[in-house]
C-alpha positions in Angstrom: -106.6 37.8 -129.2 -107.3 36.1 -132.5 -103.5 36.3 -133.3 -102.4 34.5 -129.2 -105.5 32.0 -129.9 -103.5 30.8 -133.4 -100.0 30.5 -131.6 -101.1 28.5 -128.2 -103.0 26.3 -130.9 -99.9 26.0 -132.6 -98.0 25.1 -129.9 -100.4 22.9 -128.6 -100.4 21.2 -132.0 -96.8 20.9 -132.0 -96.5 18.8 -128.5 -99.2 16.5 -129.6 -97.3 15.5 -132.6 -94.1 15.5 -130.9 -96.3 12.9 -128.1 -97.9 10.5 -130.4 -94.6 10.1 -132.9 -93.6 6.4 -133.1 -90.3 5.7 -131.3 -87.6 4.2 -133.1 -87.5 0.2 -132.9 -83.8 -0.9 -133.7 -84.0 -4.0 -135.3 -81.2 -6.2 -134.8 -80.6 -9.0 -137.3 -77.7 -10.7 -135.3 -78.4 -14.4 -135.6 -81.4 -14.2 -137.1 -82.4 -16.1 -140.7 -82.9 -13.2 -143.4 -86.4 -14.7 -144.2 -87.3 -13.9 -140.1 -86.2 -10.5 -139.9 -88.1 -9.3 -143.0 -90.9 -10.9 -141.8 -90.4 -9.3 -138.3 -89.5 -5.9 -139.9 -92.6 -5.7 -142.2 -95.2 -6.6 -139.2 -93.8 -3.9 -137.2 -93.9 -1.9 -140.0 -97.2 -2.6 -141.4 -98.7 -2.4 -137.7 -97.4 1.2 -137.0 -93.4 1.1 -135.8 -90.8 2.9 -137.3 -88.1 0.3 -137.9 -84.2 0.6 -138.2 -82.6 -2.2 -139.1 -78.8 -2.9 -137.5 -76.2 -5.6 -137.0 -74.4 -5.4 -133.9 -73.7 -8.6 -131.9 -75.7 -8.2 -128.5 -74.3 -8.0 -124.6 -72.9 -11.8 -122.9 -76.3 -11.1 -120.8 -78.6 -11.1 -123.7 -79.3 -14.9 -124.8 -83.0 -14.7 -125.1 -85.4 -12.1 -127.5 -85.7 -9.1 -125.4 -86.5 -5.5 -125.5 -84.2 -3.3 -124.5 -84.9 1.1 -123.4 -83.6 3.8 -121.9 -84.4 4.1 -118.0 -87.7 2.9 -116.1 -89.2 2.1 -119.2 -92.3 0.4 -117.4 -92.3 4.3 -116.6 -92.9 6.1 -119.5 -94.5 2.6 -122.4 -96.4 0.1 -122.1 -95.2 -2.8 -124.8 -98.2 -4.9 -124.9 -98.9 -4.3 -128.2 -95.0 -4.8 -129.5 -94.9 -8.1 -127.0 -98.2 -9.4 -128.4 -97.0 -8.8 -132.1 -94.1 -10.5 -131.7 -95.5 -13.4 -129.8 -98.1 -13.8 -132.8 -94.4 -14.4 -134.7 -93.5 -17.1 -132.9 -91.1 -15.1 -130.2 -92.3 -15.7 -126.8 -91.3 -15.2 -123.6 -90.2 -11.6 -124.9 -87.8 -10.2 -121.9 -87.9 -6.4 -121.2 -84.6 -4.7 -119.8 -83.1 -1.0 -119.5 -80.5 0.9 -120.1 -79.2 2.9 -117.1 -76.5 5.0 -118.0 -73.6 4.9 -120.6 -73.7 5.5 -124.4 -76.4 3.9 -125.9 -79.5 4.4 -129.0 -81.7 4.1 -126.4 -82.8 7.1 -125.2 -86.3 8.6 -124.9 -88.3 6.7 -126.8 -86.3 4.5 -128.5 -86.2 0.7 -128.4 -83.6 -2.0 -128.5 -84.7 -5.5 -130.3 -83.1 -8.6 -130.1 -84.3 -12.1 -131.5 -83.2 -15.2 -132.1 -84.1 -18.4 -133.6 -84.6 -21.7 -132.1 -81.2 -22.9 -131.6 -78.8 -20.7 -133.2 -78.1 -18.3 -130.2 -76.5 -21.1 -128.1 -74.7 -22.9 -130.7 -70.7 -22.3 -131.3 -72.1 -22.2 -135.4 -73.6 -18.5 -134.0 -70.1 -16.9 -133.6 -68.6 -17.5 -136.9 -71.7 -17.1 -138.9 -71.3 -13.6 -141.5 -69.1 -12.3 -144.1 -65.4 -12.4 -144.0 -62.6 -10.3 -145.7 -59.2 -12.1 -147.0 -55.5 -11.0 -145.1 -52.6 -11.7 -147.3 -54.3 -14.0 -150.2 -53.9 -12.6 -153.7 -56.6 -15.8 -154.8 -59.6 -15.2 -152.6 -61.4 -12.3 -152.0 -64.3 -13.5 -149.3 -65.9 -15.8 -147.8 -69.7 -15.7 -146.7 -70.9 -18.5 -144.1 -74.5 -18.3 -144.1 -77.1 -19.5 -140.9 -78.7 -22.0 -143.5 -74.9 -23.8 -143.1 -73.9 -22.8 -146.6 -70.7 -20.9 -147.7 -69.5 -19.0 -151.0 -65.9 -18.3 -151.5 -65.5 -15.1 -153.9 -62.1 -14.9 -155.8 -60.6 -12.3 -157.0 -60.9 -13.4 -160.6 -64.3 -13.3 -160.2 -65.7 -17.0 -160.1 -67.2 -18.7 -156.8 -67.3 -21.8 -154.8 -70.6 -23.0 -153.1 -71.2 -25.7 -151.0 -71.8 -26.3 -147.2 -70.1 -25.4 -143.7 -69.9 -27.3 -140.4 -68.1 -27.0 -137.0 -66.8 -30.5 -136.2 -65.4 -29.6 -132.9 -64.7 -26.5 -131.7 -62.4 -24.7 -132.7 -62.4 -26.5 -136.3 -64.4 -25.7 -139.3 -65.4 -27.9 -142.1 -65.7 -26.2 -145.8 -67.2 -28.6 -148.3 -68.7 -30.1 -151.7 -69.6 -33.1 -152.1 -70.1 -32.7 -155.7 -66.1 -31.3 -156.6 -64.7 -33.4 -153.5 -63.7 -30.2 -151.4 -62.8 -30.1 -147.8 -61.1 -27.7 -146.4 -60.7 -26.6 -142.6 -60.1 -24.0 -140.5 -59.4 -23.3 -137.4 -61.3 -20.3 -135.6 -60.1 -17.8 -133.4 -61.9 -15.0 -131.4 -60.4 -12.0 -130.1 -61.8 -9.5 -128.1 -60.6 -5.6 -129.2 -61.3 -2.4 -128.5 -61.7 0.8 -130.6 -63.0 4.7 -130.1 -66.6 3.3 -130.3 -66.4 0.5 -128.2 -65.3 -2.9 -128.1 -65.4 -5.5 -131.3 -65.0 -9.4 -131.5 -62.7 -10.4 -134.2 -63.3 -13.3 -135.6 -60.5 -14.8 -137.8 -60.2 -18.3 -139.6 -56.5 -19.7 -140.2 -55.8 -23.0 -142.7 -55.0 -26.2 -141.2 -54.8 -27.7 -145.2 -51.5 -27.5 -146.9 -53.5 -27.4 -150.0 -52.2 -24.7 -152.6 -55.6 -23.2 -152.7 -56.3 -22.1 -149.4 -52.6 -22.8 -147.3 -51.9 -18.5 -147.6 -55.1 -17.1 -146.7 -56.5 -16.1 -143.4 -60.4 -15.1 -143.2 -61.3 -12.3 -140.8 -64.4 -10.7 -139.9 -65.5 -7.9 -137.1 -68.7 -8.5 -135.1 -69.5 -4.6 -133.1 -70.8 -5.3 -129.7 -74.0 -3.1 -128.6 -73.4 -0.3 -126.8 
């Protein structure tokens, strides 16, 4: 008796830890300022939620901050607590979706998080914004436009060029310092493709300038869709 007392406790111990662990909350910093998503990440964290940060640029559907589960999740949670937190950050109006069927992180317990700041989601400047790789330029290496509107240019002997970004007019980006007299454009392109885990927008940024610095190189940069 003793020894069947232990193993049902045992067993009993192991589905109440299994029932109270804290799902997973993935944290998406798409279009969000760096400062906001580690102040986001550490509220969560401090208040209890287990937090994993990703970067995947979210569904044409998804233009507001919402929460995203697995099926019926008014079923199995009850987010007042997450929606309250969040609200107390400034994100309000906090939708709540599901996922019904396909391949997605959202299973079980897990949750899907998406927010955005006050104007960047519907602006044209939300596309391009990320780090970009070179295509056939021995001179450059990268290029990093940031959501504060700055850029740095990396080349590939090591020094960097700062200064600010702007879309005049779609498609057509500005690249420029005031201080050296720089201005450079680009024009953007976006192209949907696919691949074996689902389908990526790639971003790429061609020279309209015949100047020697930038005429032979192309920017490019992959944004993953979600699941």
């Amino acid at each position: 008796m003793p020894n069947k007392l232990i193993l049902l406790t045992c067993i009993s111990l192991v589905f109440f830890i299994s029932g109270c662990s804290a799902p997973i909350i993935y944290l998406n910093d798409y279009d969000l300022k760096k400062s906001n998503f580690e102040k986001v990440k550490t509220s969560l964290e401090e208040s209890g939620f287990n937090v994993k940060p990703i970067s995947i640029k979210p569904p044409s559907n998804i233009k507001d901050s919402t929460i995203i589960t697995g099926p019926k999740p008014t079923v199995k949670h009850s987010f007042h607590r997450l929606v309250s937190l969040l609200e107390d950050l400034g994100y309000s109006n906090i939708r709540i979706t599901s996922v019904e069927s396909g391949n997605h992180w959202y299973r079980g317990n897990n949750i899907g998080l998406y927010l955005f700041d006050d104007g960047i989601r519907s602006s044209p400047e939300s596309e391009v914004i990320g780090k970009y790789a070179t295509d056939n330029c021995e001179s450059m290496v990268s290029l990093i436009l940031s959501a504060e509107g700055n850029f740095n240019i990396t080349y590939a002997d090591g020094n960097e060029l700062l200064g600010e970004w702007l879309i005049t007019s779609m498609p057509y980006l500005n690249l420029r310092n005031k201080r050296t007299g720089l201005n450079f454009y680009y024009q953007i392109n976006v192209q949907e493709q696919s691949d074996l885990l689902g389908k990526v927008d790639v971003v790429t940024l061609f020279p309209l300038d015949d100047q020697y610095q930038i005429r032979d190189c192309i920017f490019y940069m992959g944004i993953r869709r979600a699941p």
